[in-house]
C-alpha positions as CSV (number, residue, x, y, z in Angstrom):
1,X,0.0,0.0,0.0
2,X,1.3,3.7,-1.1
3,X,0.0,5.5,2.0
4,X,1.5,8.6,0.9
5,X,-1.2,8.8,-2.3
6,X,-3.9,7.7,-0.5
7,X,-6.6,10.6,-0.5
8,X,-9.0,11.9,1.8
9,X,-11.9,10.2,0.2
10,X,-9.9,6.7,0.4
11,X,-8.6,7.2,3.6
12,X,-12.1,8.2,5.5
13,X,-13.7,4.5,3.9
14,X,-10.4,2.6,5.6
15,X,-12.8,0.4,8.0
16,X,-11.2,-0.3,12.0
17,X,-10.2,-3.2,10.3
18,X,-8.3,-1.6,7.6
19,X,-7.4,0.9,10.1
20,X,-5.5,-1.3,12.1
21,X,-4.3,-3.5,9.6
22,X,-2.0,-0.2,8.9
23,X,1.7,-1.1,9.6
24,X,3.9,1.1,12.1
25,X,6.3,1.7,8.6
26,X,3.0,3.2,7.1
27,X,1.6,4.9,10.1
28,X,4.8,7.2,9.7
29,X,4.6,7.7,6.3
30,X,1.6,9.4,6.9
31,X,1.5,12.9,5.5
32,X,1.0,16.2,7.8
33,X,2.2,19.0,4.9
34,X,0.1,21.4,3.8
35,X,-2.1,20.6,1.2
36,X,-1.5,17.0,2.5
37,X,-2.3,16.1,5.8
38,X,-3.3,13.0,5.5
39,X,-3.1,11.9,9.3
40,X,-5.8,15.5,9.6
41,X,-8.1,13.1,7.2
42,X,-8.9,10.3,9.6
43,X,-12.2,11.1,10.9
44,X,-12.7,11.7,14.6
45,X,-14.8,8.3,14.3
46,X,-12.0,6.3,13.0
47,X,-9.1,8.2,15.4
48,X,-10.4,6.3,18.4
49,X,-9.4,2.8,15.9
50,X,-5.3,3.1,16.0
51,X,-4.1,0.9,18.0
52,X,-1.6,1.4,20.8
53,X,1.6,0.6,18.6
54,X,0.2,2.6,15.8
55,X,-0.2,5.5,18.4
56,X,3.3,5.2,19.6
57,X,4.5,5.4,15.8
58,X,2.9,8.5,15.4
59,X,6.0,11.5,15.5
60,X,5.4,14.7,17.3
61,X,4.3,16.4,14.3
62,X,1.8,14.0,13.2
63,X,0.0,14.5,16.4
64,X,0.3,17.9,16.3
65,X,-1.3,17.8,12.7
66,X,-4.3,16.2,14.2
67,X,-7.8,18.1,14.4
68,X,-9.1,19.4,18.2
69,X,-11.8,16.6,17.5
70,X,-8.9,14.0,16.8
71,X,-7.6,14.5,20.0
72,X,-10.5,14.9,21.6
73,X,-11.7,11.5,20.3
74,X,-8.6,9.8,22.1
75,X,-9.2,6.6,23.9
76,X,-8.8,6.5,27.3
77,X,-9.7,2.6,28.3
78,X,-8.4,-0.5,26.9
79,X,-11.8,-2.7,26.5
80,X,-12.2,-5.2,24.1
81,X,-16.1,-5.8,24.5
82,X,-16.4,-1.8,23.8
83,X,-13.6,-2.0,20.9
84,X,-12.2,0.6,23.1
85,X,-8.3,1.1,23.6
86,X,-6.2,3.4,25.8
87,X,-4.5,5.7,23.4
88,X,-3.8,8.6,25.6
89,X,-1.2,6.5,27.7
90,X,0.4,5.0,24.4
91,X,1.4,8.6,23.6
92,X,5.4,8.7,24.0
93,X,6.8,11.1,26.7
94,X,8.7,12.6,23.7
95,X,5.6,13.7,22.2
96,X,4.2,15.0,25.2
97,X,7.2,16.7,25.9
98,X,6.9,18.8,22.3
99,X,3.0,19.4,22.5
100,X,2.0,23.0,23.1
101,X,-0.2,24.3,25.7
102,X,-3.0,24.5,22.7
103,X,-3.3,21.1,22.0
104,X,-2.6,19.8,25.4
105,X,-5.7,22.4,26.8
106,X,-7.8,19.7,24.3
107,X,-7.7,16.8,26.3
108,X,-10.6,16.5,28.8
109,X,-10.7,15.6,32.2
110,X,-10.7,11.9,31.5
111,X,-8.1,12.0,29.1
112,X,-5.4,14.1,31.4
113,X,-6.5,11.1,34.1
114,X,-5.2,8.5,31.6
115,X,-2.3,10.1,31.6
116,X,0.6,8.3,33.2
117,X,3.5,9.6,35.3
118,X,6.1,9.3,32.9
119,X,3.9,11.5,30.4
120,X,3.2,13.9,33.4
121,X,6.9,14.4,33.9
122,X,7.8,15.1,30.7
123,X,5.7,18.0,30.0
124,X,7.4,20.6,29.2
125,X,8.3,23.7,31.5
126,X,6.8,26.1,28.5
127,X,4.0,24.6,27.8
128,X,2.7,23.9,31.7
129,X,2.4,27.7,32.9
130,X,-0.6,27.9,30.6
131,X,-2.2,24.1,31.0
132,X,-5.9,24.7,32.8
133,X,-5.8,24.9,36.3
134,X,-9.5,23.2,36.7
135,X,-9.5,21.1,33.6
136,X,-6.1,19.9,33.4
137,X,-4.0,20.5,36.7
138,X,-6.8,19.4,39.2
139,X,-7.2,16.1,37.5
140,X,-3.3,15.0,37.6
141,X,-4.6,12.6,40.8
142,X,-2.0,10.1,41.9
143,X,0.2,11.6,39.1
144,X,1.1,15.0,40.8
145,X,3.7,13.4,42.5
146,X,5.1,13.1,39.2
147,X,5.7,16.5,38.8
148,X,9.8,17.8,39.3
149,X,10.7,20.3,40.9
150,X,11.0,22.2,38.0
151,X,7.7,21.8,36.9
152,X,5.7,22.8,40.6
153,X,8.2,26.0,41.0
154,X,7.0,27.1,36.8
155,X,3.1,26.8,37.9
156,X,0.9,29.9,38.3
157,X,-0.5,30.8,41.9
158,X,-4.1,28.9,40.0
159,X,-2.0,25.7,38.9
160,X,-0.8,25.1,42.2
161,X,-4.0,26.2,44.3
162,X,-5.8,23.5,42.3
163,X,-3.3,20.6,42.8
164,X,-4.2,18.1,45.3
165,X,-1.6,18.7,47.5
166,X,-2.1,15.7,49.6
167,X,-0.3,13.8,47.0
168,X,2.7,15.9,47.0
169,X,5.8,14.2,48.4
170,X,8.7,15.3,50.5
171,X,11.3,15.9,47.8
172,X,8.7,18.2,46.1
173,X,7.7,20.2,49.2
174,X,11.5,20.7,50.3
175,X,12.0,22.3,46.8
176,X,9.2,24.9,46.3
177,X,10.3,28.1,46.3
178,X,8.9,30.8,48.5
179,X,6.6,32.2,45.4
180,X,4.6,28.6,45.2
181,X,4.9,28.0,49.1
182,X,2.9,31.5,49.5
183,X,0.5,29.9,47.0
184,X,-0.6,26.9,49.1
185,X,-4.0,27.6,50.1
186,X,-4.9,28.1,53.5
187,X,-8.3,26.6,53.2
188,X,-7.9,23.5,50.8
189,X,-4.8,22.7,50.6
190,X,-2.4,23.1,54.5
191,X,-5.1,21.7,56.6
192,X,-4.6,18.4,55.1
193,X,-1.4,18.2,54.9
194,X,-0.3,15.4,57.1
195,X,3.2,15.0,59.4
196,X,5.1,13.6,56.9
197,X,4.9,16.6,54.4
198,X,5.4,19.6,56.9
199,X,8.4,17.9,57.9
200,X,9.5,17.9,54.5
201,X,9.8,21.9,54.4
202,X,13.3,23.4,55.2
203,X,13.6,25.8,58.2
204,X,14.3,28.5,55.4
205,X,10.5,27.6,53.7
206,X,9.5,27.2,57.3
207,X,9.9,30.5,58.5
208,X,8.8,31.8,54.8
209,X,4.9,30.9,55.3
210,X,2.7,33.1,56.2
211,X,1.0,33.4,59.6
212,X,-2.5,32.5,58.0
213,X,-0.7,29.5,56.7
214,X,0.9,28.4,60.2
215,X,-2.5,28.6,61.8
216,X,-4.2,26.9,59.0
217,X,-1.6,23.6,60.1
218,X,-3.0,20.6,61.3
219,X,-2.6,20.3,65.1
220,X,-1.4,16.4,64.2
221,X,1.1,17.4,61.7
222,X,2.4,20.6,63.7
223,X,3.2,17.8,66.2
224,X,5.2,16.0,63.7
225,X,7.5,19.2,63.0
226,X,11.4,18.4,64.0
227,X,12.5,21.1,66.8
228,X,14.9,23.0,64.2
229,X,11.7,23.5,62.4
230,X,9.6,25.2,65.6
231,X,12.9,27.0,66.0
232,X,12.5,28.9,63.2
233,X,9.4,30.1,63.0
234,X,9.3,34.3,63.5
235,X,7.6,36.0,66.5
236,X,4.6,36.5,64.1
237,X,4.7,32.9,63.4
238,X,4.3,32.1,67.4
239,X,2.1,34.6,67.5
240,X,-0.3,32.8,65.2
241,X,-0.5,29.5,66.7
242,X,-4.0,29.2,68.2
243,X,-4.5,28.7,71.8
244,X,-7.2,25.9,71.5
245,X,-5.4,23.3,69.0
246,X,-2.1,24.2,68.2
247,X,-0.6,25.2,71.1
248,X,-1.6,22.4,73.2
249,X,-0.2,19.8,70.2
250,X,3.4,21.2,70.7
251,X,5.7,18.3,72.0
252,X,7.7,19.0,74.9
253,X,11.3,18.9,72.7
254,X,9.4,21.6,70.1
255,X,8.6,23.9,72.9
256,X,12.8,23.4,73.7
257,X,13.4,24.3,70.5
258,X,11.6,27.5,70.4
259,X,13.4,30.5,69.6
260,X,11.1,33.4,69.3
261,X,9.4,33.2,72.8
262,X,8.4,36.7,72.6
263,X,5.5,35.7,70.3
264,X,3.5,33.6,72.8
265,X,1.2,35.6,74.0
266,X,-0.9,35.4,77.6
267,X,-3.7,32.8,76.1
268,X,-1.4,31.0,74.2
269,X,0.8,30.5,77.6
270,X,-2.7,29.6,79.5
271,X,-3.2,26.9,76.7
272,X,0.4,25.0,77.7
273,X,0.2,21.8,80.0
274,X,3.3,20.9,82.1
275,X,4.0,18.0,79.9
276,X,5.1,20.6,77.8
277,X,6.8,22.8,79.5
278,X,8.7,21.1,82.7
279,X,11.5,18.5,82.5
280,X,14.7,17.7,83.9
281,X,15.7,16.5,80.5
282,X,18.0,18.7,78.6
283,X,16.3,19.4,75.1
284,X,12.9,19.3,76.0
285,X,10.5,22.0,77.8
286,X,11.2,25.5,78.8
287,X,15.0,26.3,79.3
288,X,16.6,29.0,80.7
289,X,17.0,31.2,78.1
290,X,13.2,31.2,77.1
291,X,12.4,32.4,80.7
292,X,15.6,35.1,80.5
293,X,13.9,36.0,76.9
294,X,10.0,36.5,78.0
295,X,8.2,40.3,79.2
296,X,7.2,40.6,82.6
297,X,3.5,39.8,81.0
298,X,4.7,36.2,79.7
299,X,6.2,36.0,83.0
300,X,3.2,36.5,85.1
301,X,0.9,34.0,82.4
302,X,3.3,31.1,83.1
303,X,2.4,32.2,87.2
304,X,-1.2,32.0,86.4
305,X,-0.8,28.6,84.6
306,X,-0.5,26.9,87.8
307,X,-0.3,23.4,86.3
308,X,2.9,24.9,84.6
309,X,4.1,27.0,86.9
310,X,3.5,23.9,90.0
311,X,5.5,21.5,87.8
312,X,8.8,23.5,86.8
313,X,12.1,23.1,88.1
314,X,14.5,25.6,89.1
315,X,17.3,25.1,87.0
316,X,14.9,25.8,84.1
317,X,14.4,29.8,85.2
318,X,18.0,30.3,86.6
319,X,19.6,32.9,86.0
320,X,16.5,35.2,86.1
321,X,16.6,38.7,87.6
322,X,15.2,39.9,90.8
323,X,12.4,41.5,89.1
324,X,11.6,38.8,86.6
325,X,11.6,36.2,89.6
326,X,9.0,38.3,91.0
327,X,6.9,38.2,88.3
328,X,7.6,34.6,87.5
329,X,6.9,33.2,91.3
330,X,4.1,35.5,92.3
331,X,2.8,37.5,89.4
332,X,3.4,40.8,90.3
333,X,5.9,43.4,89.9
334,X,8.6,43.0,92.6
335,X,7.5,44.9,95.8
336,X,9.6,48.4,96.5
337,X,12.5,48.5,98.4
């Protein structure tokens, strides 16, 4: 058979059959010129017919030279009873990789499901900035944590809002950069966020969040935060904890690890058990320099706590002054001399 003569009139009476019967050698000699595109001839009904070695033949421009309802008509399930075959995962990562943001915006929800990591991974860094946030990014499932590095840190504040982040991994969380990690939504996207990937952020991304985004942490994966990590959130950052949930999931080696004491504030302090706070082990609860570092006010909550304040030790406030002894041990300024 002389595929390259064949016309649009021959071509659009080839039956599945005939369709099929079509060797990989003549798949490629398929036309896409001008004038000529004979792979643009196929009828959206007989698209859905190429089989998955015939779809894997096909070259980056002969794809490309397909019409939106060519690559609309892609098959997404391999089922013989329906004659239907998975085409969209037979496409090669190299073709992927050259598609633009056009033709990849033609695949529907179904279709960008069918996609498999490998294809995911490949897309390329030019064409992703302008895939659909709610029509292609929102149904990458299971495949997001296909995405590099690369990829997540090229995606608009849209793209990543609509990701499920709960399939995001640790080696793609430690690499966002602060633009992307300011894009995480507060609502959707932190709250479920489990230990595992908060752990994942460096101190540095750490203490780049914003305070909406600290309070909008899970109480269970706060917990699951390493000490370095507690240690470097800002004053803000402290500051936005919330007294109810947060502050009473803090482990007893994260409240050690605290650097910015100055953010607690008096109902945040009230919220603290003494599990949290007292211990004769060095790296866990208050120390010394947290007591040295906190205002006569922080002072005088930790008094009022009287679980706390019944269950400390005094090596943990040595070193205090007169006056902030005073405020520590009986809540009041230091009587006048």
């Amino acid at each position: 058979m002389q595929v390259p003569v064949l016309a649009s009139t021959f071509i659009q009476a080839l039956t599945s059959e005939q369709v099929q019967a079509l060797t990989v050698a003549q798949i490629k000699l398929l036309s896409v010129e001008d004038g000529n595109n004979q792979i643009g001839m196929f009828t959206d009904t007989q698209t859905p017919w190429f089989t998955v070695d015939q779809i894997k033949a096909m070259t980056l421009a002969q794809i490309e030279a397909m019409t939106d309802a060519q690559l609309q008509s892609l098959g997404t399930v391999t089922d013989e009873d329906a004659g239907t075959i998975d085409q969209i995962s037979a496409l090669t990562t190299t073709v992927v990789n050259g598609l633009s943001a056009e033709k990849l915006n033609l695949l529907d929800a179904s279709q960008v499901e069918a996609l498999t990591s490998a294809q995911v991974k490949s897309l390329s860094l030019a064409a992703l900035p302008d895939l659909d946030p709610e029509e292609w990014i929102a149904h990458l499932g299971d495949d997001t944590a296909a995405l590099t590095s690369s990829q997540l840190n090229e995606l608009e504040e849209a793209q990543l809002k609509a990701l499920d982040a709960t399939k995001l991994v640790a080696a793609q969380l430690s690499k966002l950069d602060n633009t992307r990690l300011g894009y995480l939504d507060v609502d959707t996207q932190i709250p479920d966020f489990i230990g595992d990937q908060v752990k994942a952020f460096t101190t540095a991304q750490v203490a780049a969040l914003s305070d909406d985004q600290i309070s909008a942490i899970d109480p269970d994966a706060l917990a699951a935060m390493t000490p370095a990590q507690i240690g470097a959130f800002t004053s803000d950052q402290v500051k936005a904890l919330t007294a109810d949930a947060q502050i009473p999931a803090l482990t007893a080696a994260q409240i050690y690890g605290l650097k910015e004491v100055s953010g607690l504030q008096a109902e945040q302090i009230a919220a603290l058990s003494s599990s949290q706070t007292s211990s004769n082990v060095l790296s866990e609860g208050l120390k010394p320099a947290q007591f040295k570092a906190m205002s006569n006010d922080q002072l005088k909550a930790v008094h009022d706590n009287a679980g706390v304040f019944g269950a400390l030790v005094s090596s943990q406030y040595a070193g205090l002054t007169a006056a902030q002894l005073a405020w520590l041990t009986t809540g009041e300024a230091p009587a006048q001399a």
